[in-house]
Every structure is written in structure tokens, then in C-alpha cells.
C-alpha positions as CSV (number, residue, x, y, z in Angstrom):
1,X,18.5,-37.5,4.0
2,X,21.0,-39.4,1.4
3,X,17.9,-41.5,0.7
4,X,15.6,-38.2,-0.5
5,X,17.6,-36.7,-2.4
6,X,18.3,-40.0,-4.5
7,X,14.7,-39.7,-5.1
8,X,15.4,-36.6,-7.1
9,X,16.1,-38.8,-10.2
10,X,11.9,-39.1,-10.6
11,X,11.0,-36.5,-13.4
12,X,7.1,-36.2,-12.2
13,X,8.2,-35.2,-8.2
14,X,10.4,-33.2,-6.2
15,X,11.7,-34.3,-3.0
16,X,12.9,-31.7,-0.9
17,X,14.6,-32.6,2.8
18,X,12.7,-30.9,6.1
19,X,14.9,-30.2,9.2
20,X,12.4,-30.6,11.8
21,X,12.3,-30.2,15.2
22,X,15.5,-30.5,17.7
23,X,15.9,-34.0,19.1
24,X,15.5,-33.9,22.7
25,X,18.7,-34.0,24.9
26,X,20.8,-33.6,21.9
27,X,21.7,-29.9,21.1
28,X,23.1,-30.4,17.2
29,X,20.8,-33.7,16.1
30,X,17.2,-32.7,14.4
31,X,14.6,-35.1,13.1
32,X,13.5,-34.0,9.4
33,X,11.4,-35.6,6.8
34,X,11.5,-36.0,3.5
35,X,8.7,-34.0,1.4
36,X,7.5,-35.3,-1.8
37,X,5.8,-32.6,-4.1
38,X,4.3,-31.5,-7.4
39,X,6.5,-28.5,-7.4
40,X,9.3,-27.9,-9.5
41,X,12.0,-25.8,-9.5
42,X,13.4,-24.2,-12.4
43,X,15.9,-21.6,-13.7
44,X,14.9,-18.7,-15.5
45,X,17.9,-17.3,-17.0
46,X,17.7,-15.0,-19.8
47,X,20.5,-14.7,-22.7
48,X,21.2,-11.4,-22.3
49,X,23.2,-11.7,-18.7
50,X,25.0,-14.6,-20.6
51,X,26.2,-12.7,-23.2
52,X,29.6,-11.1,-22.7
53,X,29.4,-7.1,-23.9
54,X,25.5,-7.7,-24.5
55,X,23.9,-4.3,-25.0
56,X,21.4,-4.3,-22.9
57,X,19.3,-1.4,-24.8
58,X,18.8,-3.8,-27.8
59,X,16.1,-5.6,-26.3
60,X,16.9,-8.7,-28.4
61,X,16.4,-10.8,-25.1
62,X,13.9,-10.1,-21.9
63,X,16.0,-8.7,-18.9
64,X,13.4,-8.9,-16.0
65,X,15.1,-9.3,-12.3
66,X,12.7,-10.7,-9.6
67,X,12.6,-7.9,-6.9
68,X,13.9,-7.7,-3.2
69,X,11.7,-8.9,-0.4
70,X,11.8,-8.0,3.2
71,X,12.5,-10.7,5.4
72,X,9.0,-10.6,7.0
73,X,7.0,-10.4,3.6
74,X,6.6,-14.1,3.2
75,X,3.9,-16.2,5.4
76,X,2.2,-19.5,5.2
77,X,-1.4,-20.2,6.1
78,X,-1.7,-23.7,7.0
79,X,-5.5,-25.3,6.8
80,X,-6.0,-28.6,8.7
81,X,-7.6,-31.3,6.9
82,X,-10.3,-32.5,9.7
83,X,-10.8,-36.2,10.5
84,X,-13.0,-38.2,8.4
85,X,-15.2,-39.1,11.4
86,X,-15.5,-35.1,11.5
87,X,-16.5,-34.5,7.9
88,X,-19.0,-37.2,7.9
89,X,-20.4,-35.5,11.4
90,X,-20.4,-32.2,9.7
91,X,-22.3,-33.7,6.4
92,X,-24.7,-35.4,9.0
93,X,-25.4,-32.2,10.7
94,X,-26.3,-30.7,7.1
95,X,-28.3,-32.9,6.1
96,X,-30.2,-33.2,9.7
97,X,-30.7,-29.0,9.5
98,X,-31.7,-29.6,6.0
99,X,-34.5,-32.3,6.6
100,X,-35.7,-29.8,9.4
101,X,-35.6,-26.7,7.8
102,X,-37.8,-28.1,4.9
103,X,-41.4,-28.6,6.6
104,X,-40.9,-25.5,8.6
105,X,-39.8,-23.0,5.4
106,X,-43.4,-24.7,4.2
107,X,-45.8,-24.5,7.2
108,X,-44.1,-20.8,7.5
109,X,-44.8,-20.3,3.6
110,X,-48.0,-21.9,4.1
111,X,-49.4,-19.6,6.9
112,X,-46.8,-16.6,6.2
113,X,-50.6,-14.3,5.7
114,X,-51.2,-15.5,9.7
115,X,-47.9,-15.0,10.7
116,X,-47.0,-11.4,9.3
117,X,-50.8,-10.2,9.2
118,X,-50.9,-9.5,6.0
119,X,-54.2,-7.1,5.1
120,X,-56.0,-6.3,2.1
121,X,-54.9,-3.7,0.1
122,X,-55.8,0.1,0.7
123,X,-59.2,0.9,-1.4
124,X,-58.4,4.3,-3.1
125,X,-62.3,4.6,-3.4
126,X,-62.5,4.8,0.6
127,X,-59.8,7.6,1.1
128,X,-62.9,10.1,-0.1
């Protein structure tokens, strides 16, 4: 844990320390990690809260607040990223249905006048 956030000293990253799961048979010890990310955390404080006796009806400085949340309004949506045995399967598949679905679109395009019976146009001369 010491070790990530000594990391913090990188300017390009943030390392941020995961408690994970209990350890099992110990009741206080958990495993964590330590994340390495592209995010980065900064402060956005503006001038006027700064300020002692600012009057806040000059609107010299922005005085935006972020607004309350309910506990239960944030969620994560995880997406797996599959095996690469599994993407090349799925690009093999495509390709397979591809090479299939090629001569049949054309023997279907070709014989499409068999295969929905098409017919000649109504003669208006023969309605009489």
C-alpha cells in the first residue's frame, strides 16, 4: 500500500489503492491492489468561497456547488474483455457466414423472378 502511493510522484498516472476481498480465516486482513490510471483528480475551488466578506451577488467569480446524490444513484457497468482465442473464433465465424452468405445473396439475386414469381405487369389495354 506504502509502495502505491509513492507512485503518486508520476505526473502522467494516478495510483489509487483497492481494498479487495477479506483474506480468508482472518477477520481484519484484506488483499487490495494497486490501480494505475489515466484519471486525475483535481480541485475546483472557486475564489469567491476564499474570499472573506465576498459578496456573493457581484458575480466577479463563478459560485457553482456540485449537487447531492443519493446513495444508490451511482453504478458501474463492467464489460469483460473476452479471450483472444475468443475474438479470433468470433472474427472466424464472421468471416465463415460472410464467405457463405455471398454465393447464396447471388444465386437468390440471380433467380429472385423464380423464387418470388414475379409476373408481367397488368396490361391496362386488357382491363376493357
Amino acid at each position: 500500500q506504502g509502495a502505491c502511493v509513492l507512485r503518486g510522484a508520476d505526473q502522467r498516472f494516478s495510483y489509487t489503492w483497492m481494498e479487495g476481498p477479506l483474506v480468508a480465516g482472518q477477520t481484519n486482513k484484506r488483499e487490495g491492489w494497486c490501480v494505475k490510471s489515466l484519471t486525475q483528480y483535481t480541485r475546483a475551488d472557486s475564489p469567491a468561497f476564499e474570499i472573506d466578506g465576498y459578496d456573493m451577488l457581484s458575480q466577479e467569480y463563478s459560485t457553482w456547488t456540485e449537487s447531492r446524490w443519493q446513495a444508490d444513484a451511482i453504478s458501474v457497468r463492467v464489460f469483460l474483455m473476452p479471450s483472444q482465442q475468443f475474438q479470433l473464433l468470433t472474427l472466424c465465424v464472421g468471416l465463415a457466414m460472410l464467405l457463405v452468405s455471398l454465393p447464396l445473396a447471388y444465386c437468390a439475386h440471380g433467380s429472385a423472378d423464380v423464387i418470388f414469381h414475379a409476373s408481367a405487369p397488368d396490361d391496362p389495354a386488357s382491363r376493357s
